[in-house]
C-alpha positions as CSV (number, residue, x, y, z in Angstrom):
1,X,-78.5,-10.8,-0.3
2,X,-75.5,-8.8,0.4
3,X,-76.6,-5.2,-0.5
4,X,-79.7,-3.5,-1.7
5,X,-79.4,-1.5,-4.6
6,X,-81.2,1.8,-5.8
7,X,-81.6,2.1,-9.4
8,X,-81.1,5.7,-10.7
9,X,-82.6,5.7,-14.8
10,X,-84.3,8.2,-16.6
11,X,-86.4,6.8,-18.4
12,X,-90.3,5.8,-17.0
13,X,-90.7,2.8,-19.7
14,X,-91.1,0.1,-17.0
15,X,-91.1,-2.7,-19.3
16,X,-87.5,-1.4,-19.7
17,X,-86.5,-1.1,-16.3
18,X,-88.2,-4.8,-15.8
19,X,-85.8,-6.1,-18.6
20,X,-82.5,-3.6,-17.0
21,X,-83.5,-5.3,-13.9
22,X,-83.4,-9.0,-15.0
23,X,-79.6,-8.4,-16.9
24,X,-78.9,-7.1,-13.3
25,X,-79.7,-9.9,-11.7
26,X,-78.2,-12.3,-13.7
27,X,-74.9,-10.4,-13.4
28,X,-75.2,-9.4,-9.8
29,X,-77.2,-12.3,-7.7
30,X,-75.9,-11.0,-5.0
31,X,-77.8,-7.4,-5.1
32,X,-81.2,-6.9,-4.0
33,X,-82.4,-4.2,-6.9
34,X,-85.0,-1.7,-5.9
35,X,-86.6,0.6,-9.2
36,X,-88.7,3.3,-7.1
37,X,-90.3,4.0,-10.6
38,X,-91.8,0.3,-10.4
39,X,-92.2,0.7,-6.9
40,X,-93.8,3.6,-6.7
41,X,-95.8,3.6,-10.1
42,X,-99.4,3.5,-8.4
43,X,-98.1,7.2,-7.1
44,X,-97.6,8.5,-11.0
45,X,-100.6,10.9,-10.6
46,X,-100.2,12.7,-7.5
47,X,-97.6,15.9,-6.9
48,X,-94.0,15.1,-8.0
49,X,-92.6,16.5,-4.9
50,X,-94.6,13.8,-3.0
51,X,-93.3,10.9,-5.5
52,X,-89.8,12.1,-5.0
53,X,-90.2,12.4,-1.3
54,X,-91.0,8.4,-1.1
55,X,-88.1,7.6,-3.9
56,X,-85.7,9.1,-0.9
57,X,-87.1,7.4,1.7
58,X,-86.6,4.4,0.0
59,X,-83.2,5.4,-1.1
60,X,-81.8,6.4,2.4
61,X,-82.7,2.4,3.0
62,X,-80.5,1.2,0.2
63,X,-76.7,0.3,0.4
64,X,-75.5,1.7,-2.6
65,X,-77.2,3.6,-5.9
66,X,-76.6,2.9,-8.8
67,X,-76.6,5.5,-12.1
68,X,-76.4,4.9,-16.0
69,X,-74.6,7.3,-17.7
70,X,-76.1,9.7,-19.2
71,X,-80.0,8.3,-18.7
72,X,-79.4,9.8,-15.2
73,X,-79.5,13.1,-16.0
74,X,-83.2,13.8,-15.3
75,X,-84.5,16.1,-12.2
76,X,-85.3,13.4,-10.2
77,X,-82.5,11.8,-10.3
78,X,-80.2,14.6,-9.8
79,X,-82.4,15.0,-6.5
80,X,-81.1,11.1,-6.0
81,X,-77.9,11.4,-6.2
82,X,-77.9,15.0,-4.4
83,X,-78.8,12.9,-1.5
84,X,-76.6,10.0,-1.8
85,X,-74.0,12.7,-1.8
86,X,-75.6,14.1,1.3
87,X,-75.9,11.0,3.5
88,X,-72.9,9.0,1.9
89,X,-74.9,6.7,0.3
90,X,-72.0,5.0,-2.1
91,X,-72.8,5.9,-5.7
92,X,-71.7,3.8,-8.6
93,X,-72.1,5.0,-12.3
94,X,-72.8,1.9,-14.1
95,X,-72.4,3.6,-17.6
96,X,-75.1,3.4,-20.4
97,X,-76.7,0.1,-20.2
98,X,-78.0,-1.8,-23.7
């Protein structure tokens, strides 16, 4: 693997992400992909500020993130790419993703 990739989506459907995830793949072998919303799922019920505070751990890990247009525009991931901003973690819009 060359690089490992944080995914930045708004949505919580995970059967979504799994399928985003797969055309990813296919497209991009070279990318290690890393969904903290799979990832981190068993953590759904506990205090959001604790969920996002493992999504940037795991994000100041990755290489690059990666956004999707307007499905980025949620809280959380404004606090994503806040910190990819921060610690010059490349950020790459991907656009809207079918």
């Amino acid at each position: 693997m060359e690089k490992m990739v944080y995914i930045c989506c708004k949505t919580n459907n995970t059967k979504t992400i799994a399928k985003m995830l797969t055309i990813l793949k296919e497209q991009h072998p070279e990318c290690c992909f890393f969904s903290p919303l799979i990832a981190f799922s068993y953590l759904d019920q506990l205090d959001r500020d604790y969920v996002v505070e493992h999504y940037l751990f795991a994000l100041a890990h990755c290489d690059e993130i990666w956004t999707f247009g307007k499905s980025s525009n949620s809280q959380d991931c404004r606090v994503e790419q806040l910190f990819a901003e921060r610690y010059k973690i490349p950020m790459i819009d991907m656009g809207v993703m079918n």
